[in-house]
N, C-alpha and C positions, 0 to 999 in steps of 0.2 A: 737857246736852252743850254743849262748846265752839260745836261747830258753829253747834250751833240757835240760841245767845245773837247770834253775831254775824250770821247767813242772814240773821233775823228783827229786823224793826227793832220798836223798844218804844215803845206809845203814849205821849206825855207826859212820855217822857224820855229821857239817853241809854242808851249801852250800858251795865253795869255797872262800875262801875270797876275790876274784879278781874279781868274778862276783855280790857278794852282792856291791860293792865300785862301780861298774857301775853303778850298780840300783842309788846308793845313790847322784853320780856324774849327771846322765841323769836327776832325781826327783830337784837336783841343780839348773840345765838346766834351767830347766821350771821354777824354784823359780827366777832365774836370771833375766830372761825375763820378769815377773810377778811384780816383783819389781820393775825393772824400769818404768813399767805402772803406779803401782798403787804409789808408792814411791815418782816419779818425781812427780805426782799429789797433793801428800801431802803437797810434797815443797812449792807449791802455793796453795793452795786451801784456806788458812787465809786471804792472801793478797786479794784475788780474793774475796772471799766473803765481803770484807770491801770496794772494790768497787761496788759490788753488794748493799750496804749498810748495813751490818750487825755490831752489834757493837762486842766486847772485849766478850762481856759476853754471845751472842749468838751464836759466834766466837766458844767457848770453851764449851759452852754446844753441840752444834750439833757437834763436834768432839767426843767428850766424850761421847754423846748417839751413836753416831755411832761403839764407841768403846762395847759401852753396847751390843749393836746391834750385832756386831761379834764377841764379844763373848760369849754374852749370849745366843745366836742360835746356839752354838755350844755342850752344854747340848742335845738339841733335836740331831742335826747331829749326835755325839757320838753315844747316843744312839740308834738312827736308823740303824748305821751302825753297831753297835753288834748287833742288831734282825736280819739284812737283809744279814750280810757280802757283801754285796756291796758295797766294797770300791773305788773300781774305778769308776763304775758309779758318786757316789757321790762327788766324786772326782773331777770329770769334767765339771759336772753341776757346782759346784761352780764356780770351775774356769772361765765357760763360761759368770758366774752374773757377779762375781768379776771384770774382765777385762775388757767387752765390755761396762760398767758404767762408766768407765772413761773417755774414748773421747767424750761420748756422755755428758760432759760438757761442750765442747766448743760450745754447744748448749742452754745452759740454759742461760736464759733473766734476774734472778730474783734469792736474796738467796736462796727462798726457793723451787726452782726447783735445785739449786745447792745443796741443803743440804739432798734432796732427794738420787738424785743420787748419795753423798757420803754417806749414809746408806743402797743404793741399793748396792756400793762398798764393804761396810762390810759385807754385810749381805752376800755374793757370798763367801766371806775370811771364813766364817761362816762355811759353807756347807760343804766346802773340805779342813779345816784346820785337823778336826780329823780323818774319816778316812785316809786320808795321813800321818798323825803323826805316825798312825800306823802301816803300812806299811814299814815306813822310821823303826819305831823299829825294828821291822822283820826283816830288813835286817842289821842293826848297832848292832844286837845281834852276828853278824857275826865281826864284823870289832872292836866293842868299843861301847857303847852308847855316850859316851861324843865326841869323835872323828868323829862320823858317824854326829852325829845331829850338831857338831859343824862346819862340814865340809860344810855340807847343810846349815847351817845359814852364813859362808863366804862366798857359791858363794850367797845364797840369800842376803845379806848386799852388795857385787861385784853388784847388779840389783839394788839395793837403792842406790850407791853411785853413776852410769850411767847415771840413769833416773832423779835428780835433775839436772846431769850437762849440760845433752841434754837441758832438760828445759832452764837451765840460759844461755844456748846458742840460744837458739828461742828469750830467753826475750831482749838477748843483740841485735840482729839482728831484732826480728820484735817488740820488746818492748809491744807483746801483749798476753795478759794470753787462749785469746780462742785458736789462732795458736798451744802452746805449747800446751795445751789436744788434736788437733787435731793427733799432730805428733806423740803422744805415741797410736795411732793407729796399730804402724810400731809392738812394741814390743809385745803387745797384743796378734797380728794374731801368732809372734814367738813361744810366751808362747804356746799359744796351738797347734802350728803343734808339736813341740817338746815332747807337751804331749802328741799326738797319737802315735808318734814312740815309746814314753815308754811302754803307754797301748798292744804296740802288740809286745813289746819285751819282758815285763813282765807279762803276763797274772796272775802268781800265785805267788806273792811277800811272802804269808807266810809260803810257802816253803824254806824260807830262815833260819826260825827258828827251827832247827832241834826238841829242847822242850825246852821249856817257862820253867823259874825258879819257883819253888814254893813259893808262898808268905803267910804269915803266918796274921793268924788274920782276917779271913773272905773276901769276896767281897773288901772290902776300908777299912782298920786298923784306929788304931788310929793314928799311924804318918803321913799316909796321910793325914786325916785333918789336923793335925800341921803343915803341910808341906805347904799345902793351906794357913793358916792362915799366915805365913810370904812370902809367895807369895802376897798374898793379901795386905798387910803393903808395900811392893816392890811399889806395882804398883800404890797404892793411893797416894804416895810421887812422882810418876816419871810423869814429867808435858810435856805431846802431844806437839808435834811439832809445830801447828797453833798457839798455844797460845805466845810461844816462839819467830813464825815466828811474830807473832803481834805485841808484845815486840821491837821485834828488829825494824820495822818498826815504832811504836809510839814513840818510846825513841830516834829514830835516830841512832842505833848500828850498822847498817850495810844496806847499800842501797839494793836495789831492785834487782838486779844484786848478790850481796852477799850472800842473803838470801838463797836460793837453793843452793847456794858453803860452805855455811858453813853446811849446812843438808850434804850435800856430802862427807864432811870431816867426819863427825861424822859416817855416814853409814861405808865411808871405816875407822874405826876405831874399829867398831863394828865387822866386817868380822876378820879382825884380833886378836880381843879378844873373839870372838867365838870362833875361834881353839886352844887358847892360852889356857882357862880354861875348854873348851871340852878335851883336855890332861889331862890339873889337874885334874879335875873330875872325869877324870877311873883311876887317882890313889887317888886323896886324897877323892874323894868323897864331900858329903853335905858341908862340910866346906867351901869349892871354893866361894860357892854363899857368906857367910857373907863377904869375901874378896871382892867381886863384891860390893855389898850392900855399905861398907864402900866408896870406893872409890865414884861411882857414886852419893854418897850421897855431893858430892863435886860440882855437875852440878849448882843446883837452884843458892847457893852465884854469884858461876861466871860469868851465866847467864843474873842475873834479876839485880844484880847492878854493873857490871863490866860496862866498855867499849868495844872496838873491842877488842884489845886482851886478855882480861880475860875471854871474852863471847867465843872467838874463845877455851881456855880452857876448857871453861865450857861444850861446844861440843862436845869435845873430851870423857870430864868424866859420861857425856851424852852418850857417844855412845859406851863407855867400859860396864855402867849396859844395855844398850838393847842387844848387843852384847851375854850379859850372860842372859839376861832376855830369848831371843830367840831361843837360844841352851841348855845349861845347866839344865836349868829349865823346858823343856822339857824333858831332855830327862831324869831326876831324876823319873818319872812320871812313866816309865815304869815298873823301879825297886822298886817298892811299892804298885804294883796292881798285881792281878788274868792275864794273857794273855788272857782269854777269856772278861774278862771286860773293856781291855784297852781303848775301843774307848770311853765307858762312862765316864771314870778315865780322859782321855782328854775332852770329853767333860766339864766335874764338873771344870776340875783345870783350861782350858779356861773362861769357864760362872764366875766362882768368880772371876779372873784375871780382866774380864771386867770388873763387876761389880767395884769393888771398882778402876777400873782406871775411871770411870764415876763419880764415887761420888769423888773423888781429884780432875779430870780433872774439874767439874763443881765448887765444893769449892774453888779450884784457880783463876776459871773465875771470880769469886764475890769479893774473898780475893783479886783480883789484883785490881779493880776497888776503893778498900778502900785502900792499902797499899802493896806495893811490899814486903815491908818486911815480911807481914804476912804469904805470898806465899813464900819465901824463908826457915822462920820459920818451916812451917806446910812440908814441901817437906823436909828439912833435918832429923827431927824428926819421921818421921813416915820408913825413909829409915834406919837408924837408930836401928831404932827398933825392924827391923826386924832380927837383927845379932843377938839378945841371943834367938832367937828364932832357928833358924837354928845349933847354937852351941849345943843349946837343942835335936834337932832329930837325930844331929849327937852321944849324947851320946845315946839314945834309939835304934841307927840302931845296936851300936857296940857288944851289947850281942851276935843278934841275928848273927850277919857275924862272 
């Protein structure tokens, strides 16, 4: 029985590797469903707030603090869940915020009951992003770290690329943004029946770890911060979805309909270069991300002054860096911290992550309003910049391996 394999820890070795790859497949599950809730929602939430009356630059701040929002809350979550090890409780509370935030905007009169509720969104993402990160390590310690996390970011990117297209099928048939929040009701209730069958499949996930690697260098080494700090260059360059969805709607790049199909294209693009460089990653290691880095540094040009098909492009190189932003980059995160500190180590590398995707997300809102180009400038330069920083940790890791 499931159960027993993972209750039961196994002398002289780990858990099996066919029962950690369920854990990680089922934890999928629930990111699939999840996605498509919270995901399809993103697709419109620009548009939708612009009829709400919000302009460009309110547009991109209340994305960007809500991104502040989820991942800055994620510092505290971390860390509570290494004092408390309650991971799964924590776990599901989030979930429970995270999800049921969304529908309840096709309830909101006004942006700023809408822009609540997409910080009430993040803030749920918040809660049970790091204990579950950890969790998921625990068991990908079994399978690959880059394979396991990269597996779980293709079926979660599989629920982002769904839940726009469900959307831009409500928009096509009832051409109205409260209907589509209404309907991702459907996946919401999925997300979490799916996550109770885990919770009582897997009661004890870190039993999957037979023993944690030793990490050299205290609590958080020095390459951990370095490792943060081109993370953080990453995300200050990589420009929120709304803002793009706005773009595309003010510029005339792709009609209303479009808008959620081309987020979909980019989702299912991401799924697929999650696994692609979750491979690379347990073999080449750090390196993988300056690859990612490069390319997706290719998005803003194609985006902000292309046409349809150059933007349709710029989606795709768009959705190759979230892709590695959301697996890769996690799951580096493991391999650089104490096991007993991890949920903190996620939490810090989540909370900076936000942070400077708030501080880009909102200097793009302002930089667009003065010159597109500034916004193209400032996003490829800072993505950029982060590649001799990563070539950097990669020479610091090699002594020690």
């Amino acid at each position: 029985m499931l159960k027993k394999d993972v209750a039961q820890p196994v002398a002289g070795k780990s858990v099996q590797y066919g029962t950690a790859l369920k854990f990680v497949v089922l934890i999928g599950i629930v990111s699939l469903f999840a996605d498509m809730t919270y995901e399809g929602s993103r697709s419109i939430t620009g548009p939708f707030m612009g009829t709400l009356g919000a302009s460009a630059a309110i547009i991109a701040i209340v994305a960007g603090f809500g991104e502040l929002v989820g991942y800055g809350l994620r510092l505290v979550s971390g860390y509570f869940a290494d004092r408390t090890r309650r991971y799964w409780a924590i776990t599901i509370a989030g979930y429970i915020v995270n999800l049921l935030s969304v529908p309840m905007l096709a309830l909101a009169g006004n942006w700023q009951v809408a822009a609540l509720l997409i910080i009430a969104e993040r803030t749920g993402k918040a809660m049970r992003n790091p204990p579950r990160d950890v969790m998921l390590s625990q068991a990908t310690s079994e399978i690959g770290r880059g394979w396991g996390f990269g597996l779980h970011e293709a079926l979660d990117s599989l629920g982002a690329t769904l839940g726009p297209l469900a959307v831009a099928g409500v928009m096509a048939v009832r051409g109205d943004y409260r209907a589509a929040f209404a309907a991702l009701l459907v996946s919401a209730v999925l997300a979490l029946g799916v996550l109770a069958v885990a919770r009582i499949t897997f009661p004890a996930p870190h039993l999957f770890e037979a023993k944690a690697p030793e990490v050299q260098g205290g609590r958080f080494s020095r390459v951990y911060w370095l490792y943060l700090g081109a993370v953080a260059l990453t995300a200050a360059g990589f420009a929120d979805f709304p803002l793009i969805a706005y773009h595309f709607q003010a510029a005339a790049v792709a009609s209303a309909e479009w808008i959620p199909l081309l987020y979909a294209i980019a989702m299912g693009v991401s799924a697929v270069a999650a696994l692609l460089f979750g491979r690379l990653f347990d073999r080449a290691g750090i390196p993988i991300l300056a690859v990612a880095a490069f390319i997706s540094a290719f998005f803003a040009p194609l985006v902000f002054l292309g046409g349809f098909s150059l933007a349709l492009l710029g989606m795709v190189c768009w959705g190759i860096g979230m892709g590695a932003h959301e697996s890769v980059m996690r799951a580096a995160v493991a391999g650089l911290v104490p096991a007993t500190s991890r949920g903190s180590a996620y939490g810090i590398f989540n909370a900076g992550y936000g942070i400077f995707w708030f501080l880009g997300s909102a200097l793009m809102g302002v930089l667009y309003v003065a010159s597109i180009s500034w916004v193209v400038a400032f996003a490829v330069v800072l993505q950029l910049g982060s590649i001799p920083v990563f070539l950097l940790i990669r020479r610091q890791l090699r002594p020690a391996a």
